[in-house]
SEGURO-469863 format. One line per field, with one value per residue: residue number from 1; x, z negated, y negated of N, C-alpha, C, O in turn. Coordinates in pm, 1 decimal. Each point is the difference from the previous one (the first is absolute). Example, Ala and Ser with C-alpha at 12.3 -4.5 7.8 and 13.67 -1.06 7.14 Angstrom:
2
pos = (1|2)
n_east = (1319.0|-138.6)
n_up = (-780.0|138.5)
n_north = (569.0|-106.9)
ca_east = (-89.0|82.0)
ca_up = (0.0|-6.0)
ca_north = (-119.0|-119.0)
c_east = (90.0|-77.0)
c_up = (0.0|-73.0)
c_north = (-120.0|-109.0)
o_east = (103.6|50.9)
o_up = (-66.5|-16.9)
o_north = (1.9|-110.8)
END
This chain:
81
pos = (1|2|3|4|5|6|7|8|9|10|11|12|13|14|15|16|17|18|19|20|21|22|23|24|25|26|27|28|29|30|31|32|33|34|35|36|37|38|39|40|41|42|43|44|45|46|47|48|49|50|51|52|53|54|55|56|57|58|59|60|61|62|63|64|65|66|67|68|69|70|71|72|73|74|75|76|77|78|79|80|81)
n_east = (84.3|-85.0|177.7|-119.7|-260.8|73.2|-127.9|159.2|-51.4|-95.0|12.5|-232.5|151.6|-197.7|253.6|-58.0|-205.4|24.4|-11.1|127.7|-169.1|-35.6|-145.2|-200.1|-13.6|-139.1|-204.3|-217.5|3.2|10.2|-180.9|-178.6|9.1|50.7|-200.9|133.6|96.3|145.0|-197.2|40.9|-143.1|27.4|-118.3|91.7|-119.9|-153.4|-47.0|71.5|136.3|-194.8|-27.1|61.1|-170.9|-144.3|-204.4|-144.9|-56.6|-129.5|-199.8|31.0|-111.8|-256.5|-79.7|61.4|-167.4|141.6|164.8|178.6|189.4|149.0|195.3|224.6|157.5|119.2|186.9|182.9|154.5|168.8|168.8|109.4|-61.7)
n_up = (0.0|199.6|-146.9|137.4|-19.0|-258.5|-66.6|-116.1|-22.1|116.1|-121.3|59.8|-202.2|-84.0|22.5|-163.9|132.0|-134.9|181.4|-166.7|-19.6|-209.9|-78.2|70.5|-167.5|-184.0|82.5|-33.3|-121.0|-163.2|-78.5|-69.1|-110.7|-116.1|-81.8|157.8|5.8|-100.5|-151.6|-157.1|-63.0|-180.6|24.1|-224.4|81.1|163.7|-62.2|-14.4|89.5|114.5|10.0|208.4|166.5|-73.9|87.2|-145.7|-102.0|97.3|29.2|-183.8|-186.2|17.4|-2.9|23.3|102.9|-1.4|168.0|-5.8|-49.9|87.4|71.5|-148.0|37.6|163.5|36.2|-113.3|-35.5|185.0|-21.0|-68.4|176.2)
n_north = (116.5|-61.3|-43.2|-138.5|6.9|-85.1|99.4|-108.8|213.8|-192.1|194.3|-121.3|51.1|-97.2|45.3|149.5|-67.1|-247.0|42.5|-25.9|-154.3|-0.5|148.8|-134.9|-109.4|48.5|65.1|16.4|-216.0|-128.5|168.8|-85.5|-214.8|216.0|104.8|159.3|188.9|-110.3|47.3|143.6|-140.9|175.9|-217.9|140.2|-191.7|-15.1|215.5|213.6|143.2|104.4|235.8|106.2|-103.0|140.2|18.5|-84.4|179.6|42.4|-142.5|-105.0|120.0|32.9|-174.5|276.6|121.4|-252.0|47.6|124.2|-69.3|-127.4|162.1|113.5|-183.7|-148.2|197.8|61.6|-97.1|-66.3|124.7|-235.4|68.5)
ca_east = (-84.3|30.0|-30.2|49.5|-12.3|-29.2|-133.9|-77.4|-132.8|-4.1|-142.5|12.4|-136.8|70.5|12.0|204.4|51.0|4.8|151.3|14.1|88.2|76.1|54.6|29.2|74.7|119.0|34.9|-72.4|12.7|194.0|58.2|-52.5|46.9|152.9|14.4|-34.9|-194.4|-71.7|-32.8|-53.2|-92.3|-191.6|-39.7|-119.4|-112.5|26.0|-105.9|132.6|104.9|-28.3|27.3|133.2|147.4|144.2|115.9|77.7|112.1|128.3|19.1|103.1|98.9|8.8|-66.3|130.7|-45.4|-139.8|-129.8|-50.3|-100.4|-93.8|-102.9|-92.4|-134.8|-123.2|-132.9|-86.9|-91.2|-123.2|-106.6|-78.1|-94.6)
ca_up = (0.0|25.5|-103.3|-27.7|-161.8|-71.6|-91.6|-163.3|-22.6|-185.4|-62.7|-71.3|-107.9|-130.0|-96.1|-16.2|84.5|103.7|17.7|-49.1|115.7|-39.2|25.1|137.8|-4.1|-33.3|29.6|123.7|183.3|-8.0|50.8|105.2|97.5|64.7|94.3|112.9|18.1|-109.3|66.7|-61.2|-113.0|85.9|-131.9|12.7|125.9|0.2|-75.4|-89.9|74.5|-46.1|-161.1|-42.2|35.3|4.2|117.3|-4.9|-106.3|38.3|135.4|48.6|0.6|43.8|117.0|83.2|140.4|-39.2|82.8|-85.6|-116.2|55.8|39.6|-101.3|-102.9|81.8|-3.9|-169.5|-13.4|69.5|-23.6|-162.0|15.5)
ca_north = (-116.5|-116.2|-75.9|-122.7|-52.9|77.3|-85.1|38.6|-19.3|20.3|-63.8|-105.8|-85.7|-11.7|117.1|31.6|126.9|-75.1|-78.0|-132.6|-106.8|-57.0|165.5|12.3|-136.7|-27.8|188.6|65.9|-52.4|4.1|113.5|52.9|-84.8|47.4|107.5|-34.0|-29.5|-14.7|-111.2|-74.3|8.4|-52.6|15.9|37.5|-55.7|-157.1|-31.4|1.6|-137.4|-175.2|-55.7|-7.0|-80.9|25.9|1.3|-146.0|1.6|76.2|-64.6|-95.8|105.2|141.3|12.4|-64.3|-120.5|-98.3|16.8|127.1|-81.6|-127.4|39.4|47.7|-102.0|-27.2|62.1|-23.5|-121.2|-13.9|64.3|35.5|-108.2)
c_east = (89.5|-67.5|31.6|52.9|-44.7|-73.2|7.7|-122.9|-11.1|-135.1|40.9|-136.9|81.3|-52.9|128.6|46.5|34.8|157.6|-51.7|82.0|117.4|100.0|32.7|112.8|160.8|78.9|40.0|31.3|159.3|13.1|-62.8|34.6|104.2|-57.6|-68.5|-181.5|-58.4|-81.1|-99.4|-110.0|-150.8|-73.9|-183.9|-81.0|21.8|-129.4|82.3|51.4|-77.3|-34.6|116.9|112.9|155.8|49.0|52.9|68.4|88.3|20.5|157.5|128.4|-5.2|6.2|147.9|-43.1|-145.3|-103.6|-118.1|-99.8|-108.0|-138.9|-132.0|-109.7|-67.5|-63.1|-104.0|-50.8|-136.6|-69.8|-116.6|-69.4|-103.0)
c_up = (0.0|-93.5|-8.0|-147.6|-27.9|-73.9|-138.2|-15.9|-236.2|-32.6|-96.2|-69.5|-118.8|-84.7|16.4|92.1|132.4|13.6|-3.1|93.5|-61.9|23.5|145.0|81.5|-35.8|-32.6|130.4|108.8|2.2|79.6|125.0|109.8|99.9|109.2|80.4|17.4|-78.2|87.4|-103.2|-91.5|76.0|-169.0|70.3|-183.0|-24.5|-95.6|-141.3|37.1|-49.6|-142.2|-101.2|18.9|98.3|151.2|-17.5|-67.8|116.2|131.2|37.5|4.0|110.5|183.6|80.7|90.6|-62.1|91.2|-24.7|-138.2|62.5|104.2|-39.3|-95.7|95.0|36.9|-124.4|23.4|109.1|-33.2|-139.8|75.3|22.6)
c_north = (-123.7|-113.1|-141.7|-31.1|74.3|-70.7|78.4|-37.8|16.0|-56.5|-97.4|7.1|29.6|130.0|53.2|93.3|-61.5|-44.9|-148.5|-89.1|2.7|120.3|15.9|-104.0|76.3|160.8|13.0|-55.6|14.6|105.2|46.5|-106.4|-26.7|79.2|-113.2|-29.5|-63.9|-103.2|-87.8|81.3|-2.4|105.7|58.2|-38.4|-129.6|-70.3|-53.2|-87.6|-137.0|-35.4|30.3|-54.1|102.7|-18.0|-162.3|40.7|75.0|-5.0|-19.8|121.2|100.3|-32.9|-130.9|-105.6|-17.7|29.3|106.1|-41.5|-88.6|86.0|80.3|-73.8|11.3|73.8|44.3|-132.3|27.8|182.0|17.7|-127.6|83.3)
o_east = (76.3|-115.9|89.0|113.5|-57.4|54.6|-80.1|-31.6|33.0|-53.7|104.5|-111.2|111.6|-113.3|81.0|102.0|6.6|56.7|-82.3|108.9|87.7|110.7|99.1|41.7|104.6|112.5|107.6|14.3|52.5|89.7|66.3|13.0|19.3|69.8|-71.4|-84.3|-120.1|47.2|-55.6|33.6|-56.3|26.0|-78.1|27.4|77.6|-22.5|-4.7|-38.3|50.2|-1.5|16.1|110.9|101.8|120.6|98.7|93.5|118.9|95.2|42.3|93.6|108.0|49.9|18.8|60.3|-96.7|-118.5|-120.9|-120.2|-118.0|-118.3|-118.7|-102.2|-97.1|-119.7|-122.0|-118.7|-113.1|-123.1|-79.0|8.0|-112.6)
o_up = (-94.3|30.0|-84.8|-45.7|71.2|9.5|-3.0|3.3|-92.0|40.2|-64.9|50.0|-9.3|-38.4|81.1|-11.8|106.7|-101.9|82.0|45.7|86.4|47.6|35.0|113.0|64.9|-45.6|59.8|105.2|85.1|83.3|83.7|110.3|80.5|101.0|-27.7|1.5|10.3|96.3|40.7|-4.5|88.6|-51.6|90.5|-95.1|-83.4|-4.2|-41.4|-23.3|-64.3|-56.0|-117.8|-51.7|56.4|18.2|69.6|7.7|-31.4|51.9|106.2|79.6|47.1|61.6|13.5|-7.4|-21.9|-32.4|-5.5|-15.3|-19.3|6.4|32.1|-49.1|-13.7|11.8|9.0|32.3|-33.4|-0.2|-21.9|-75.8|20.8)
o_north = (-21.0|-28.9|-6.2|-13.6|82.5|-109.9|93.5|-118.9|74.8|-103.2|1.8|-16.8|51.0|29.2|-44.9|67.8|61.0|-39.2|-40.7|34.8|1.9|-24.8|64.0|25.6|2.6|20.6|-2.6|62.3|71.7|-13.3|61.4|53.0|-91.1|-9.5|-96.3|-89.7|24.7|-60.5|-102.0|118.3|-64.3|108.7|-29.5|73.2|-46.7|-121.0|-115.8|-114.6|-92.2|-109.7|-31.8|13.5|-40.0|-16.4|-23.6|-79.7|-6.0|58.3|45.5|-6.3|35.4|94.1|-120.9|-107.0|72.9|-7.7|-22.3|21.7|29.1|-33.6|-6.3|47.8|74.4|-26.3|-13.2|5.5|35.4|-4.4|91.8|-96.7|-45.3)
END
């Protein structure tokens, strides 16, 4: 299988079975940001996410090309209308 990116998929809500922004920041991205494929974070759900804040907590650490980020809000954005 021919592979570009690789996407960590991590659930987001509040309880202890969650990797913490602060755990993903400062564990987790240091190591996985070296492989080649890495291409960034995609959180499961964005229901969480909005009352948890966390993809703004950790926006600025996981997602190597801003474009990748900028495109991912806009499609979440224009599809919760």
């Amino acid at each position: 299988m021919n592979v570009s990116k690789v996407f960590l998929g991590l659930t987001v809500h509040r309880g202890n079975d969650c990797v913490t922004p602060k755990d993903l920041v400062n564990i987790v991205i240091p190591i996985i940001k070296h492989c080649d494929k890495y291409g960034g974070i995609m959180l499961w759900n964005r229901y969480s996410d909005a009352i948890t804040n966390y993809s703004a907590q950790v926006k600025d650490y996981v997602c190597p090309d801003r474009r990748l980020y900028s495109t991912a809000a806009t499609l979440v954005a224009s599809s919760s209308v």
